[in-house]
N, CA, C, O and CB atoms as a CASP TS submission, in Angstrom:
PFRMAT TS
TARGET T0000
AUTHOR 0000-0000-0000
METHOD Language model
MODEL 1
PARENT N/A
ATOM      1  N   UNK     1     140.289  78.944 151.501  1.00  0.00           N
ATOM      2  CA  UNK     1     139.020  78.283 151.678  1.00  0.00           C
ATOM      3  C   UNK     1     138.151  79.067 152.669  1.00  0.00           C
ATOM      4  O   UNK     1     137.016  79.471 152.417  1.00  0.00           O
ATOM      5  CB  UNK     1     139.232  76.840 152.156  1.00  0.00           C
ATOM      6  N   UNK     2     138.919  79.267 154.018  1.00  0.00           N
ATOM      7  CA  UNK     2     138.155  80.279 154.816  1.00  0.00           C
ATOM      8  C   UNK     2     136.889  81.644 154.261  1.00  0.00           C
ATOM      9  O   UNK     2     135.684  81.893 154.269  1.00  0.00           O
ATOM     10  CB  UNK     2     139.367  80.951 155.432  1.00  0.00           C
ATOM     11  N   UNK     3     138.748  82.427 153.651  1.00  0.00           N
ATOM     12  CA  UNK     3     137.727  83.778 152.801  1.00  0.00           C
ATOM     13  C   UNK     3     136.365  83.436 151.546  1.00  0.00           C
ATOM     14  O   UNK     3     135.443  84.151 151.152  1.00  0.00           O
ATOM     15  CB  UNK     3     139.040  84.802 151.723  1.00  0.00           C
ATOM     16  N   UNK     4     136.780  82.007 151.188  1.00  0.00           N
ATOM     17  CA  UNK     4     135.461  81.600 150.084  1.00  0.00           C
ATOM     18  C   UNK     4     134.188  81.293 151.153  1.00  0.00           C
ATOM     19  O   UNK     4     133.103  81.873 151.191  1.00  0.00           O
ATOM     20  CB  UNK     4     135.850  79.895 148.944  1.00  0.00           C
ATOM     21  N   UNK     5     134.528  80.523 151.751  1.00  0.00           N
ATOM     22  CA  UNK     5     133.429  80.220 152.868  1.00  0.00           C
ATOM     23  C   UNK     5     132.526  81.673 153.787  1.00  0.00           C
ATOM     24  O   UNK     5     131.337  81.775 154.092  1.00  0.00           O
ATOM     25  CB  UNK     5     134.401  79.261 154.096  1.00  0.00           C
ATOM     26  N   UNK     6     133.524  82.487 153.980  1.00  0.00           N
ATOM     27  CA  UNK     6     132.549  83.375 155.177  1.00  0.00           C
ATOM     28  C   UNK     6     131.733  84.506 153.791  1.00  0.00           C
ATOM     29  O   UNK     6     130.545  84.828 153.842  1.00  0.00           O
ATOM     30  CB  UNK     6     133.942  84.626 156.826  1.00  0.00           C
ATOM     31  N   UNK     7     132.654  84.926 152.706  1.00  0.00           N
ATOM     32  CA  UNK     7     132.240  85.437 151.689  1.00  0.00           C
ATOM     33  C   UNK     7     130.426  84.969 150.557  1.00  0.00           C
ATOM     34  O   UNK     7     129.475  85.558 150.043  1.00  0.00           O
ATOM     35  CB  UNK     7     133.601  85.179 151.069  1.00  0.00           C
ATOM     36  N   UNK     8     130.957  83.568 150.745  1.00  0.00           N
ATOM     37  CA  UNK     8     129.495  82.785 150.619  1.00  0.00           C
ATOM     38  C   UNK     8     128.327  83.178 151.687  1.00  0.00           C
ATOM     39  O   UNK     8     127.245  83.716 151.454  1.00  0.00           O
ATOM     40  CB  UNK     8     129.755  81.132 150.837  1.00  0.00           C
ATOM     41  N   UNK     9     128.901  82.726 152.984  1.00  0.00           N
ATOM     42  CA  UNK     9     127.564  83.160 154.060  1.00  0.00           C
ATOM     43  C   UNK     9     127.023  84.880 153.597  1.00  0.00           C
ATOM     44  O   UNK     9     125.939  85.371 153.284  1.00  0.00           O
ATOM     45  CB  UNK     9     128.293  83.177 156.125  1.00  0.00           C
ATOM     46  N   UNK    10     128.473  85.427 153.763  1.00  0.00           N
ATOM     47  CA  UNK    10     127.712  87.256 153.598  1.00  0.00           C
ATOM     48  C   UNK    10     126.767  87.053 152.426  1.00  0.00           C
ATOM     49  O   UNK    10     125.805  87.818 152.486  1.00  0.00           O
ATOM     50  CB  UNK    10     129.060  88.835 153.040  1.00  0.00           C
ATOM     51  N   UNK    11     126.766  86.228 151.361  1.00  0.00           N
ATOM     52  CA  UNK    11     125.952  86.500 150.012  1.00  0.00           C
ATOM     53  C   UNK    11     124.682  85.765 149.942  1.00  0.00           C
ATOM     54  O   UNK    11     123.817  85.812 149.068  1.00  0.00           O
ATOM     55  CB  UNK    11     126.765  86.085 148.733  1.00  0.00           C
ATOM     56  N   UNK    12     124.745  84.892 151.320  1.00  0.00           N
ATOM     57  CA  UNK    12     123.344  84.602 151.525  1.00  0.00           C
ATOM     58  C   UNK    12     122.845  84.792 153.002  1.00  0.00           C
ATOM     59  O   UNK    12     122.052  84.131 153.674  1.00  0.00           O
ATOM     60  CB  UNK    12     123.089  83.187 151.081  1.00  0.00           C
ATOM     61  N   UNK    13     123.702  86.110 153.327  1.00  0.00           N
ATOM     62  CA  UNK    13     123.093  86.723 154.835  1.00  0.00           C
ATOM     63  C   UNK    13     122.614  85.449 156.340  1.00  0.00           C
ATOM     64  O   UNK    13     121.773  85.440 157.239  1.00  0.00           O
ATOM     65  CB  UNK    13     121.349  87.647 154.254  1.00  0.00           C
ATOM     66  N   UNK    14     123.837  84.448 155.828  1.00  0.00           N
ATOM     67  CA  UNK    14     124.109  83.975 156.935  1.00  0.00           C
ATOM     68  C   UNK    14     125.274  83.413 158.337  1.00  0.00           C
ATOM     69  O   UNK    14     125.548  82.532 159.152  1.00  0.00           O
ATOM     70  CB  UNK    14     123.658  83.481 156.574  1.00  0.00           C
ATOM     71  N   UNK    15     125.645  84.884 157.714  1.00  0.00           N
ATOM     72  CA  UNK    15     127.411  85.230 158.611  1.00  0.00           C
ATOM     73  C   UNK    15     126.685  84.989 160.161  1.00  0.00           C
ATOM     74  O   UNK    15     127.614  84.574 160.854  1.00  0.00           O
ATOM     75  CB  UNK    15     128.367  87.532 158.384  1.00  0.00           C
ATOM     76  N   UNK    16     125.865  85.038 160.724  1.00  0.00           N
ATOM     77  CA  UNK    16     125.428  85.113 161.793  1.00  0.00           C
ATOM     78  C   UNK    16     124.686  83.783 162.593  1.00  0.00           C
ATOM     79  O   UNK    16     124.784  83.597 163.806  1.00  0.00           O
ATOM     80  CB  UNK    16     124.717  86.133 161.596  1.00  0.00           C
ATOM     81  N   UNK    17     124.189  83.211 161.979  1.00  0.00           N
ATOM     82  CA  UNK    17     123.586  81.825 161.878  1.00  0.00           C
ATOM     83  C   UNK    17     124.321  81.081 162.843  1.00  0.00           C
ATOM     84  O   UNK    17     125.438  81.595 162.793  1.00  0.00           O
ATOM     85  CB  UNK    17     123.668  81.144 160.443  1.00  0.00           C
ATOM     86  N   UNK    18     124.345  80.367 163.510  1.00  0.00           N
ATOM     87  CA  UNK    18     125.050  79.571 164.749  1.00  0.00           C
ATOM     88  C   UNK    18     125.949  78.760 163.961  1.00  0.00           C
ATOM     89  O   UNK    18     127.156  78.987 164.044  1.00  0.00           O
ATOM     90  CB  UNK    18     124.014  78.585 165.794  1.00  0.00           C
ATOM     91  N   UNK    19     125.323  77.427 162.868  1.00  0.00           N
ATOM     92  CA  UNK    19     125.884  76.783 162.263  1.00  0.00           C
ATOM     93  C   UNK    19     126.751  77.332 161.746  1.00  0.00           C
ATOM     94  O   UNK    19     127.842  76.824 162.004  1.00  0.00           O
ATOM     95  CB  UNK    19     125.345  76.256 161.695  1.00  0.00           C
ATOM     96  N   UNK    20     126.792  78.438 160.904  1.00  0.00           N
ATOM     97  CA  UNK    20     127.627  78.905 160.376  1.00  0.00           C
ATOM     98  C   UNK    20     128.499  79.580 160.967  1.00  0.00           C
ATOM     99  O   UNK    20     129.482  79.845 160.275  1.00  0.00           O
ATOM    100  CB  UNK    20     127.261  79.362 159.666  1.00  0.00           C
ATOM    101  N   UNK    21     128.498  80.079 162.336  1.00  0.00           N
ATOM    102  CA  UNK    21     129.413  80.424 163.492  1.00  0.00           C
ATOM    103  C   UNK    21     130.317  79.086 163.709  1.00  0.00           C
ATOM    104  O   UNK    21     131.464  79.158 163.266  1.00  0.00           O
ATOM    105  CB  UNK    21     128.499  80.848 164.927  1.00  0.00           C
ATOM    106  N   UNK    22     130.040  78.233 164.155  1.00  0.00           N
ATOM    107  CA  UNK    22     130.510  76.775 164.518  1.00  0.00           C
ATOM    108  C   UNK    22     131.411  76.520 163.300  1.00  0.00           C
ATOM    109  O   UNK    22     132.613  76.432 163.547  1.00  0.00           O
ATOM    110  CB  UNK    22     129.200  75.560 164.687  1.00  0.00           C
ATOM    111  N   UNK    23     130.938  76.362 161.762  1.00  0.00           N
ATOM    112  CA  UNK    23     131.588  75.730 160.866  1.00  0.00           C
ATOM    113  C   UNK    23     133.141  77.051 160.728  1.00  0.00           C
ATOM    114  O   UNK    23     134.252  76.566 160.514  1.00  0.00           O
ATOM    115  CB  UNK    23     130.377  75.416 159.359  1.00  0.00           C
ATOM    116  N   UNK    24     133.034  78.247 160.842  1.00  0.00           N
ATOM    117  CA  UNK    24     134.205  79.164 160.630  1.00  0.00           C
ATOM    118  C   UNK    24     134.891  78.941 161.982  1.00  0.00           C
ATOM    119  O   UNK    24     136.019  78.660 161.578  1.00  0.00           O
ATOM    120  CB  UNK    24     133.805  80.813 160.297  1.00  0.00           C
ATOM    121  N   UNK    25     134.962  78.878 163.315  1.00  0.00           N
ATOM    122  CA  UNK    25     135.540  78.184 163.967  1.00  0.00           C
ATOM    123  C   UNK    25     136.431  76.755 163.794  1.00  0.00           C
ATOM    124  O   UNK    25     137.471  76.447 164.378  1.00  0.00           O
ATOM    125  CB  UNK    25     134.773  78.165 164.551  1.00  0.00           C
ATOM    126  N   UNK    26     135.774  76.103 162.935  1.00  0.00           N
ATOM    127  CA  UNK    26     137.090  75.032 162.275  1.00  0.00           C
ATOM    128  C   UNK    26     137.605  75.410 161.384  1.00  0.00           C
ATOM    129  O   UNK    26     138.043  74.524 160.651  1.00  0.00           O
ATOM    130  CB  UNK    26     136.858  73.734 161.771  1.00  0.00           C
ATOM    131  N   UNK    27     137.779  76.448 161.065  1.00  0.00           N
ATOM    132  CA  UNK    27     139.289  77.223 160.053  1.00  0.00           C
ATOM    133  C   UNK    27     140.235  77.989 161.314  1.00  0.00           C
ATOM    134  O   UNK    27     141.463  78.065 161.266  1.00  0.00           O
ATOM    135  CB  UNK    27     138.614  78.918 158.550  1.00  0.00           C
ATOM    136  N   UNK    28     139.597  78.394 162.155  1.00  0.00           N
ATOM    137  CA  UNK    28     140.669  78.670 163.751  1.00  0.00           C
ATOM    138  C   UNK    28     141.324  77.863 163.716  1.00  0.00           C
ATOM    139  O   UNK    28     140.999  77.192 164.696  1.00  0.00           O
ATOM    140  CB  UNK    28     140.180  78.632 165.287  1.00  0.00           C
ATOM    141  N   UNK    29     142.667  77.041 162.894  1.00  0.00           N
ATOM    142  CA  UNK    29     143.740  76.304 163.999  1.00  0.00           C
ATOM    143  C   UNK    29     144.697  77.225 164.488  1.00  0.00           C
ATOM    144  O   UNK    29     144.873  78.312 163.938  1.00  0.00           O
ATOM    145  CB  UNK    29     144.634  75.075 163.376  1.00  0.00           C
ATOM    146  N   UNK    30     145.589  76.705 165.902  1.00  0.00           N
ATOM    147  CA  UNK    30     146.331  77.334 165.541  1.00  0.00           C
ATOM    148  C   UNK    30     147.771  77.081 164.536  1.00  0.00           C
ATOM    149  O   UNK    30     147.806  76.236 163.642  1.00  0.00           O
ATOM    150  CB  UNK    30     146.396  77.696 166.516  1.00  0.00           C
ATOM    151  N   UNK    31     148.676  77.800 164.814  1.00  0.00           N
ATOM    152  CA  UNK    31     150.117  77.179 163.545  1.00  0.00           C
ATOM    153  C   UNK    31     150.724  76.358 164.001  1.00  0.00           C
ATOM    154  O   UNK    31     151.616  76.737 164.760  1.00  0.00           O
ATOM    155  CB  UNK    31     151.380  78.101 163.047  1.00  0.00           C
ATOM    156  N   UNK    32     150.577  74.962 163.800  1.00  0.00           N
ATOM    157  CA  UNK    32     151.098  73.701 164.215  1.00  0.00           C
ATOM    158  C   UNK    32     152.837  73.988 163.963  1.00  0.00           C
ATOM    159  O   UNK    32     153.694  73.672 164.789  1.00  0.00           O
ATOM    160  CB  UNK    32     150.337  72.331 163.222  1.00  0.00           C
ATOM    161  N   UNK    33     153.113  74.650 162.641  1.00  0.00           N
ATOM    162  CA  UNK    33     154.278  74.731 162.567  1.00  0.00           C
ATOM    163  C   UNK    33     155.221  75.951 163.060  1.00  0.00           C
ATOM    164  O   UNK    33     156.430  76.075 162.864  1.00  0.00           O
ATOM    165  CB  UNK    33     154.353  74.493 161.475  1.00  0.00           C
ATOM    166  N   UNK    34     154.447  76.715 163.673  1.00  0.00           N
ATOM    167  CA  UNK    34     155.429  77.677 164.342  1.00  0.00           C
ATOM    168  C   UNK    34     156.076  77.332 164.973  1.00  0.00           C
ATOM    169  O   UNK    34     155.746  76.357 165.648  1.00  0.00           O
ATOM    170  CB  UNK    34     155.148  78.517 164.942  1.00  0.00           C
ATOM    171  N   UNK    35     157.591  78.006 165.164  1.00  0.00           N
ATOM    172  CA  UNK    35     158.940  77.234 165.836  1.00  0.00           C
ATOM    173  C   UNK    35     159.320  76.311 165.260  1.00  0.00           C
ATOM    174  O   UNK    35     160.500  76.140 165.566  1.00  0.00           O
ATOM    175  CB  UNK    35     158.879  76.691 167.083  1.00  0.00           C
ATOM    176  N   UNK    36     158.935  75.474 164.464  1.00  0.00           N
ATOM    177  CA  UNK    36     159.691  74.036 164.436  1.00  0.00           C
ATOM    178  C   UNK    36     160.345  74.501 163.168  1.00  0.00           C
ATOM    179  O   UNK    36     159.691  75.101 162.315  1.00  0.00           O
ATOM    180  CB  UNK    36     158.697  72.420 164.354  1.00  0.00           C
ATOM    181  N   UNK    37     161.762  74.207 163.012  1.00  0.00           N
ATOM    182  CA  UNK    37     163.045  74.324 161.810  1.00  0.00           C
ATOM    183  C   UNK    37     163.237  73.451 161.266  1.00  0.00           C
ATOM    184  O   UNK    37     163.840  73.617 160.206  1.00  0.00           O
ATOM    185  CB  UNK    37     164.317  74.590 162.087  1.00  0.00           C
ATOM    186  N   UNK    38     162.850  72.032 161.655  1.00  0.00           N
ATOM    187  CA  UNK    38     163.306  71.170 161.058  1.00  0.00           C
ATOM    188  C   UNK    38     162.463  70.244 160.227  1.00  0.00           C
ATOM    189  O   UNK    38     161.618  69.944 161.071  1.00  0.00           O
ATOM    190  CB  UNK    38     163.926  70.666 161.838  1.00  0.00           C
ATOM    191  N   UNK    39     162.089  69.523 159.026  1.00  0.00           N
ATOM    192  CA  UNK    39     161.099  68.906 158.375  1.00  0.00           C
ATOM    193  C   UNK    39     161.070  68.012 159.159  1.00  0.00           C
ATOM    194  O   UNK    39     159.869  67.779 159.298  1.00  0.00           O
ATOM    195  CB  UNK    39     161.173  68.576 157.076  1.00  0.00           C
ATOM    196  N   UNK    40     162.092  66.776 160.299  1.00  0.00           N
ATOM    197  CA  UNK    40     161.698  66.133 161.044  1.00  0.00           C
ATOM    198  C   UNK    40     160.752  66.340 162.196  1.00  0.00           C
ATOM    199  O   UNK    40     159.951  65.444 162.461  1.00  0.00           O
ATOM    200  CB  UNK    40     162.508  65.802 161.246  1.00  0.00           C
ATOM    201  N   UNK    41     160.782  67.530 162.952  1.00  0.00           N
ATOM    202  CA  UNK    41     160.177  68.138 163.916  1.00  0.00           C
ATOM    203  C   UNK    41     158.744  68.562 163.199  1.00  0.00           C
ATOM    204  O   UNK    41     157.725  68.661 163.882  1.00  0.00           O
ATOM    205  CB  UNK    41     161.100  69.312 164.493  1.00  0.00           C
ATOM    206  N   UNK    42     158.742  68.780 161.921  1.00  0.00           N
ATOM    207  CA  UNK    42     157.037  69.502 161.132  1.00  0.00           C
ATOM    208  C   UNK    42     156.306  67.813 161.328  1.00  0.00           C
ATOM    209  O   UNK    42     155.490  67.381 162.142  1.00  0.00           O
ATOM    210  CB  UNK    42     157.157  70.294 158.593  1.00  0.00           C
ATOM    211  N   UNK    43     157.086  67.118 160.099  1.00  0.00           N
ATOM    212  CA  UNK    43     156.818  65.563 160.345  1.00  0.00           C
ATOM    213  C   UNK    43     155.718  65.267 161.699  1.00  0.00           C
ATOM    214  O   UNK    43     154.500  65.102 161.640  1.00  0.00           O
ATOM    215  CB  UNK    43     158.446  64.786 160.704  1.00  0.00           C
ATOM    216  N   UNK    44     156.687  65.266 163.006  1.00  0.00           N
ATOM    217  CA  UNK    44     156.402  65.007 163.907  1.00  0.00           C
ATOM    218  C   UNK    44     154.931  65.441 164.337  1.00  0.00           C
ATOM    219  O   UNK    44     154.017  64.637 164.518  1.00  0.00           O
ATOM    220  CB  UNK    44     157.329  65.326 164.481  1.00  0.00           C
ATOM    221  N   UNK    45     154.811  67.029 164.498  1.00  0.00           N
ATOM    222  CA  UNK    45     153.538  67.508 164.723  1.00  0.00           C
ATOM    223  C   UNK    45     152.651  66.919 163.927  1.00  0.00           C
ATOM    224  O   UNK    45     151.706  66.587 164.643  1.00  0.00           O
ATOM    225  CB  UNK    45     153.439  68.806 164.597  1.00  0.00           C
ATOM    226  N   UNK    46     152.356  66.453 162.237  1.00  0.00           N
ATOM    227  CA  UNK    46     151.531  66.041 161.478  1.00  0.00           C
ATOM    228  C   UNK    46     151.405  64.499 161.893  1.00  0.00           C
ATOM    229  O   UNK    46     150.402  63.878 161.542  1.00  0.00           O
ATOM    230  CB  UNK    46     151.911  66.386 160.113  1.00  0.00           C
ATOM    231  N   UNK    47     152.349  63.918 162.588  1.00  0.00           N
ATOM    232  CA  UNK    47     151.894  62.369 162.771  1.00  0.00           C
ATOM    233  C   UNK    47     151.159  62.600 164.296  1.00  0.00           C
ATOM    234  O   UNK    47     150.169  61.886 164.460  1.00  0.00           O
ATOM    235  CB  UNK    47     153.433  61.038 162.776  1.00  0.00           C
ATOM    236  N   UNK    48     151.466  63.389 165.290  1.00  0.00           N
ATOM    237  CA  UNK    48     150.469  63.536 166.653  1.00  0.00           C
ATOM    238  C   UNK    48     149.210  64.202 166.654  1.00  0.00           C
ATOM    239  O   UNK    48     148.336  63.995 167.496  1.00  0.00           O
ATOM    240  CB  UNK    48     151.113  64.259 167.706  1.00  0.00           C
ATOM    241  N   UNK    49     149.084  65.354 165.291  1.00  0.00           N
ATOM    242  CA  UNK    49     148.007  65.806 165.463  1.00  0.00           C
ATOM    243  C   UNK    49     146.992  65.895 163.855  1.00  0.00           C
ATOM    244  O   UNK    49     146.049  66.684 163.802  1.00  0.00           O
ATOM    245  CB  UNK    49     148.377  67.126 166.218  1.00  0.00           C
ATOM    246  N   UNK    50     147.264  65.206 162.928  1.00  0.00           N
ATOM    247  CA  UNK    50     146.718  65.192 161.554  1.00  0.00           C
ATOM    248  C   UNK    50     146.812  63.937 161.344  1.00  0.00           C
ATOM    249  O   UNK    50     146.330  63.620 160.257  1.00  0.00           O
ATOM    250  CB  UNK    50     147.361  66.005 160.488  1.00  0.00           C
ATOM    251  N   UNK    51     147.484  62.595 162.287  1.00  0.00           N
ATOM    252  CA  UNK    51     147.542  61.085 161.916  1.00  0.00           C
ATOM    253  C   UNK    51     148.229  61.028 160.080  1.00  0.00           C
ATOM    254  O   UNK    51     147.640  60.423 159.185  1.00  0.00           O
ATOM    255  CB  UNK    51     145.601  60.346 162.095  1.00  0.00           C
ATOM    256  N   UNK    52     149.197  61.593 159.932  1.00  0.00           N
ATOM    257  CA  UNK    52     149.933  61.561 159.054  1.00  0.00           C
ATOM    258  C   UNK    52     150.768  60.377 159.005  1.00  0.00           C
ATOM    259  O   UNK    52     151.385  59.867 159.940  1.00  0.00           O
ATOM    260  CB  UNK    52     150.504  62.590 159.074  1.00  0.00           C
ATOM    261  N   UNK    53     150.674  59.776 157.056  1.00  0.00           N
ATOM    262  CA  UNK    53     150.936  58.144 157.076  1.00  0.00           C
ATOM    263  C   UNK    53     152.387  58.501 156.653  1.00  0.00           C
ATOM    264  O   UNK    53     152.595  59.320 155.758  1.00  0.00           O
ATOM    265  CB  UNK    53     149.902  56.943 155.880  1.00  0.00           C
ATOM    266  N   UNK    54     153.321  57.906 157.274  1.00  0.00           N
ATOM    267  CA  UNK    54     154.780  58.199 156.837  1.00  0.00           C
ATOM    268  C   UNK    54     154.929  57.381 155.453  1.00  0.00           C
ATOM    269  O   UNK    54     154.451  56.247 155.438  1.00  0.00           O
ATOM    270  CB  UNK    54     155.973  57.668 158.057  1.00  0.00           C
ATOM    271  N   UNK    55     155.356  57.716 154.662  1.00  0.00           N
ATOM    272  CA  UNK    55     155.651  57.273 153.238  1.00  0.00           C
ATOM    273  C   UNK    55     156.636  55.559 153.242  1.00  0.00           C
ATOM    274  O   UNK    55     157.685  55.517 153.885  1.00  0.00           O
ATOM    275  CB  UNK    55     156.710  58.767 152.468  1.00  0.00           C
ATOM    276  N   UNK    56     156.277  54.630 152.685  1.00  0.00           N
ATOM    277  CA  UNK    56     156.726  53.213 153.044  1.00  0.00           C
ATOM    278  C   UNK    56     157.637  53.191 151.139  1.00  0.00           C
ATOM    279  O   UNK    56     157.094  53.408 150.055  1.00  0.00           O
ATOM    280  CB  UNK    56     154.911  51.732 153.532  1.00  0.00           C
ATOM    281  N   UNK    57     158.961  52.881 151.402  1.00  0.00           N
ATOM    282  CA  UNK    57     159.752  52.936 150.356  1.00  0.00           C
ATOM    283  C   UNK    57     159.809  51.191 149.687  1.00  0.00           C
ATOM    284  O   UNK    57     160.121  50.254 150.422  1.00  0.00           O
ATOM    285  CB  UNK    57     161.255  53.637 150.930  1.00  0.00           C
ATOM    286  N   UNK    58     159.494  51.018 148.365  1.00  0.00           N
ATOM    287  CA  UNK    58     158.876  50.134 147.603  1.00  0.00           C
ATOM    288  C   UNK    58     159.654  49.803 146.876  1.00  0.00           C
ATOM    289  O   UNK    58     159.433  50.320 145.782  1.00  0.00           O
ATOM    290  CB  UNK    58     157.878  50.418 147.043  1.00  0.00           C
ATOM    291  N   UNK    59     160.822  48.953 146.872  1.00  0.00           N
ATOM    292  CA  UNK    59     161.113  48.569 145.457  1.00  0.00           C
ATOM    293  C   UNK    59     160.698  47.791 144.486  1.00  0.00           C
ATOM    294  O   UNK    59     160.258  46.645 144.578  1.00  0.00           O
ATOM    295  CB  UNK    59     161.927  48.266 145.403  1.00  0.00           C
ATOM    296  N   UNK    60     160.919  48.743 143.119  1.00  0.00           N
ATOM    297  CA  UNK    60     159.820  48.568 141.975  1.00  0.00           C
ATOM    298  C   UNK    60     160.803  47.355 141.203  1.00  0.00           C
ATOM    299  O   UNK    60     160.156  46.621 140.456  1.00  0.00           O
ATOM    300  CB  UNK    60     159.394  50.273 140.865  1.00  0.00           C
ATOM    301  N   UNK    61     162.067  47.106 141.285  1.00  0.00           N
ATOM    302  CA  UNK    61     163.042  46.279 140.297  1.00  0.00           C
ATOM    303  C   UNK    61     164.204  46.142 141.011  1.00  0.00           C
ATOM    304  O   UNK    61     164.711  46.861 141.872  1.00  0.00           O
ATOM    305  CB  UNK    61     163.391  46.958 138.868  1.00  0.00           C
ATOM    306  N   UNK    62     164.615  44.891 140.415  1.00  0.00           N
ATOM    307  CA  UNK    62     166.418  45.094 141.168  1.00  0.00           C
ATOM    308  C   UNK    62     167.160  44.782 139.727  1.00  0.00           C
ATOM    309  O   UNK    62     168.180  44.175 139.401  1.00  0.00           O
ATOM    310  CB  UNK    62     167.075  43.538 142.791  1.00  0.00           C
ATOM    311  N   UNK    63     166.178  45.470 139.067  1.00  0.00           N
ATOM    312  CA  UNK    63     167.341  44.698 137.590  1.00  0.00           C
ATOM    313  C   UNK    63     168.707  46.047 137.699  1.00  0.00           C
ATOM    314  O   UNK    63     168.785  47.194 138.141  1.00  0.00           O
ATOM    315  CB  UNK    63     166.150  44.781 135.162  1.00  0.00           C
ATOM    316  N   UNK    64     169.522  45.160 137.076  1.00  0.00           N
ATOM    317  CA  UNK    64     170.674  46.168 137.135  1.00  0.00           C
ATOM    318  C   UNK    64     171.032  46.989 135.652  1.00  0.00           C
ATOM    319  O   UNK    64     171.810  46.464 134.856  1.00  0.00           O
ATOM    320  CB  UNK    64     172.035  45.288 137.629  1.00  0.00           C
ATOM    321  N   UNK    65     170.649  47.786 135.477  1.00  0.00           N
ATOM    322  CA  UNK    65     170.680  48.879 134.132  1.00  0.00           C
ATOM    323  C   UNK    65     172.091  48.905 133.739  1.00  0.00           C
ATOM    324  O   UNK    65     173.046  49.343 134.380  1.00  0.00           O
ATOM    325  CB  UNK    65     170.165  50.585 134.477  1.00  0.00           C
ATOM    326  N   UNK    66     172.058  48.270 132.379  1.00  0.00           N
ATOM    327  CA  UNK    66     173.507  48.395 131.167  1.00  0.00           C
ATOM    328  C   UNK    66     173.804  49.487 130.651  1.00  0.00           C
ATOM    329  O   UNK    66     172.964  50.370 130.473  1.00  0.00           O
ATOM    330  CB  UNK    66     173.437  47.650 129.856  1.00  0.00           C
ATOM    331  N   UNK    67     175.150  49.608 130.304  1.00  0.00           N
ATOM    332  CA  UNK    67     175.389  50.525 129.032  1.00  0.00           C
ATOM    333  C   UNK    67     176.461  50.068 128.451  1.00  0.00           C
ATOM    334  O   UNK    67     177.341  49.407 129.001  1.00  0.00           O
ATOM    335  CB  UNK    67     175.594  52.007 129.261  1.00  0.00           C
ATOM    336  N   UNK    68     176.415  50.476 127.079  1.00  0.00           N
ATOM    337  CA  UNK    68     177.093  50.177 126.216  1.00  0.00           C
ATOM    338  C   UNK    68     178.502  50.882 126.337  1.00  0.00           C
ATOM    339  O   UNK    68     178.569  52.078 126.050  1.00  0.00           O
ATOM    340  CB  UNK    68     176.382  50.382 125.137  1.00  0.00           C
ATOM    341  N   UNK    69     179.981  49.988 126.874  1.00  0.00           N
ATOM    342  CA  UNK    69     181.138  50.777 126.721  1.00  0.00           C
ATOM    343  C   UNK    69     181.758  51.152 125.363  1.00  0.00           C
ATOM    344  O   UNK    69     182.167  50.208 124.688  1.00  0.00           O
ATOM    345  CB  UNK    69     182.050  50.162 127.400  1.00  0.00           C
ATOM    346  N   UNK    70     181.868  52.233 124.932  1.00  0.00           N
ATOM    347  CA  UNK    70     182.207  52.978 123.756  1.00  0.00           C
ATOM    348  C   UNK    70     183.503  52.020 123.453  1.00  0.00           C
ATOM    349  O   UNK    70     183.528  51.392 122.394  1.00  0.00           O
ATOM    350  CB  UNK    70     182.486  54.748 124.002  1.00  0.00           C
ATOM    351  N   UNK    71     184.670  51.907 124.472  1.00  0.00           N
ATOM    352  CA  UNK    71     185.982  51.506 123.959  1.00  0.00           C
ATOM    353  C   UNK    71     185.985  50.107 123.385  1.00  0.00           C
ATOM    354  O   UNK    71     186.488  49.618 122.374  1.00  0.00           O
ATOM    355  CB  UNK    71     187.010  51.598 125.046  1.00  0.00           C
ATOM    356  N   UNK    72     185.111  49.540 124.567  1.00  0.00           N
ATOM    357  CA  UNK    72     185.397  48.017 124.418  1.00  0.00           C
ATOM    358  C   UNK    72     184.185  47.119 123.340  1.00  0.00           C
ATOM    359  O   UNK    72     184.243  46.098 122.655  1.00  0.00           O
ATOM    360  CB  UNK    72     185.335  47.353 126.141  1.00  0.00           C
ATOM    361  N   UNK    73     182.991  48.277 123.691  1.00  0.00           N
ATOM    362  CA  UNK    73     181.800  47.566 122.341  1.00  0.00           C
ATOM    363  C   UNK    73     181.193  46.349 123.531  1.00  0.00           C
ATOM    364  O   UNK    73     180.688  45.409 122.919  1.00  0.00           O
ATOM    365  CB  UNK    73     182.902  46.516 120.337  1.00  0.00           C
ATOM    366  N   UNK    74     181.160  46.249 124.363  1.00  0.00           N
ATOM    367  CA  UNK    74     180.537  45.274 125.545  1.00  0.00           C
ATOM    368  C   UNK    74     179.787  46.198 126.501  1.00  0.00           C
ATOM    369  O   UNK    74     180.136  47.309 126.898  1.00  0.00           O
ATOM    370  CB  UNK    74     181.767  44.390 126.461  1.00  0.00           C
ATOM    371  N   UNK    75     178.571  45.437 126.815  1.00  0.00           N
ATOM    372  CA  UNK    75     178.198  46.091 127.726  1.00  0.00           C
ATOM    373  C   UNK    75     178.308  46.033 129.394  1.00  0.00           C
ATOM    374  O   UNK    75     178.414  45.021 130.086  1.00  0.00           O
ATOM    375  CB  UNK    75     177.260  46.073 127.371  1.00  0.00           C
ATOM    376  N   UNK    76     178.261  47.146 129.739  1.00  0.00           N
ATOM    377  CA  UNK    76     178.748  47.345 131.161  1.00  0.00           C
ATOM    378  C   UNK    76     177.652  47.292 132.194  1.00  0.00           C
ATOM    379  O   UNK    76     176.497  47.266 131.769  1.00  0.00           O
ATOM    380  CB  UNK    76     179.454  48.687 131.297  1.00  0.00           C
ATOM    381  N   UNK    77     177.910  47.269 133.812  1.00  0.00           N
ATOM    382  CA  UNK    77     176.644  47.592 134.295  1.00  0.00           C
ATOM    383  C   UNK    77     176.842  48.688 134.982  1.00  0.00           C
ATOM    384  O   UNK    77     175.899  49.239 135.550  1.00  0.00           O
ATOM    385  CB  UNK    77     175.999  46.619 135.044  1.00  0.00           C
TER
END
């Protein structure tokens, strides 16, 4: 997104423009995830600094899924 963005300004000769100084400054982050090994520890940084919604687990059914036992011809669960 960066290289589309500053590539746009050069094509309308406004790489220099303040605003457009300011707006390429918010593609500067730095790497939130450098160092961290673990998806719990990445997790972590995205919920202190991106307000990342932790995923809420939903059950959709409690039916209990059959199958048909070959030997007996009844079904099983």
């Amino acid at each position: 997104m960066k290289v589309k963005v500053v590539d746009f300004l050069k094509s309308v000769e406004q790489l220099e423009n303040p605003d457009a100084v300011a707006l390429n400054r918010n593609f500067e982050q730095d790497s939130p995830f450098e160092g961290l090994k673990s998806l719990d520890q990445q997790i972590d940084v995205l919920s202190e600094k991106f307000n990342y919604i932790h995923p809420l687990e939903v059950p959709v059914s409690d039916r209990i899924d059959q199958r048909l036992d070959s030997k007996s011809g009844k079904f099983r669960p």
